[in-house]
C-alpha positions as CSV (number, residue, x, y, z in Angstrom):
1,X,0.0,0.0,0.0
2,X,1.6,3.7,-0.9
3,X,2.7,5.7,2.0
4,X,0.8,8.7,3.0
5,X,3.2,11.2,1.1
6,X,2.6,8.9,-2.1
7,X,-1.1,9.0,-1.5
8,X,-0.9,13.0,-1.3
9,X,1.4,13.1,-4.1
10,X,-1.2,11.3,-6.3
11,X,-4.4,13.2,-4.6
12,X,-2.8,16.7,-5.7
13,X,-2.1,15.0,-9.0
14,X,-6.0,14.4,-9.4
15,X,-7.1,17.5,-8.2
16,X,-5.2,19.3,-10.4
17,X,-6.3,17.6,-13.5
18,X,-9.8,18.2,-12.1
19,X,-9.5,21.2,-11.5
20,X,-8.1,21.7,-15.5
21,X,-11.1,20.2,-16.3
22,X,-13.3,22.7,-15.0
23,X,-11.4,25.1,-16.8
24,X,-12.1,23.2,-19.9
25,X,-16.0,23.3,-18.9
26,X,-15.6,27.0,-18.3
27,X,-14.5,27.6,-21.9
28,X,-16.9,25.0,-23.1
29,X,-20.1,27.0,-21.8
30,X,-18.3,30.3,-22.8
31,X,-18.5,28.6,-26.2
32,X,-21.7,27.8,-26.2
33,X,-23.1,30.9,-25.1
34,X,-21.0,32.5,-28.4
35,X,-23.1,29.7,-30.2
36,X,-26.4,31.0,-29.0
37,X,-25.7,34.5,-29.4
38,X,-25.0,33.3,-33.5
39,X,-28.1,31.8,-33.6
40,X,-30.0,34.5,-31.9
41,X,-28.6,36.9,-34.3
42,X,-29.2,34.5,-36.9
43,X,-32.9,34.6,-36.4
44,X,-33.4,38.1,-36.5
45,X,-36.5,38.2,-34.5
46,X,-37.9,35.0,-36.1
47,X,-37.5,32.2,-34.4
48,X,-37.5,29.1,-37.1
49,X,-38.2,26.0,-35.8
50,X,-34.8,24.3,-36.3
51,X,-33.5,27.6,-34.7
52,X,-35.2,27.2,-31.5
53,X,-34.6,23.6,-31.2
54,X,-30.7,24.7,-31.6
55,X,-31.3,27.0,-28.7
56,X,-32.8,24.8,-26.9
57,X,-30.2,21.8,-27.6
58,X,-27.1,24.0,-26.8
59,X,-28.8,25.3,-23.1
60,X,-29.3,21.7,-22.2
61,X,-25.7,21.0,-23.1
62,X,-24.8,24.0,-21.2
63,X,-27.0,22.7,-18.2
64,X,-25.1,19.2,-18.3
65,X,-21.7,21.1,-18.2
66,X,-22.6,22.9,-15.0
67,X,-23.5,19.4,-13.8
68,X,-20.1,18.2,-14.6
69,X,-18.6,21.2,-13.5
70,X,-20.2,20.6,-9.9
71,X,-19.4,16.6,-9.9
72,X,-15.9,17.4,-10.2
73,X,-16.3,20.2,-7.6
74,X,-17.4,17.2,-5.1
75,X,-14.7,14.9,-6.2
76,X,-12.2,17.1,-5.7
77,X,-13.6,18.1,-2.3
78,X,-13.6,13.9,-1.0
79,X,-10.6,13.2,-2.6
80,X,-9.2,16.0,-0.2
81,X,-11.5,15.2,2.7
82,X,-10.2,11.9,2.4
83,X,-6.8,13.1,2.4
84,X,-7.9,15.3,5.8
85,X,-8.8,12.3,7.6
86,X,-5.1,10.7,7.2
């Protein structure tokens, strides 16, 4: 079994790839929200069907990200509580 060092070693190791993943969700729903900007723009007032549907589409994908964003939030946080109990 690794020794506590190792253990912290490799926590701070996954936390910090975790935490670049966030990062990586960050950009992601700052790209997304450029995407429904286009479209907005794109409708001009008129919302097409397929337009909306877009809309739609890309704020559930943005709603999933946050979910991903906040999973990884509570990983990181028991990986380190776990790490606090050592």
């Amino acid at each position: 079994m690794a020794g506590v060092e190792e253990m912290r070693s490799w926590v701070a190791v996954a936390t910090e790839k975790a935490r670049s993943g966030i990062a990586a969700i960050a950009q992601a729903s700052l790209e997304l929200d450029e995407a429904r900007g286009a479209l907005a723009t794109a409708s001009s007032g008129r919302e097409p069907a397929e337009l909306a549907r877009s809309q739609s589409l890309l704020a559930e994908a943005d709603r999933s990200l946050a979910e991903a964003r906040d999973t990884l939030y509570e990983g990181i946080a028991a990986a380190e509580g776990y790490l606090g109990g050592r």
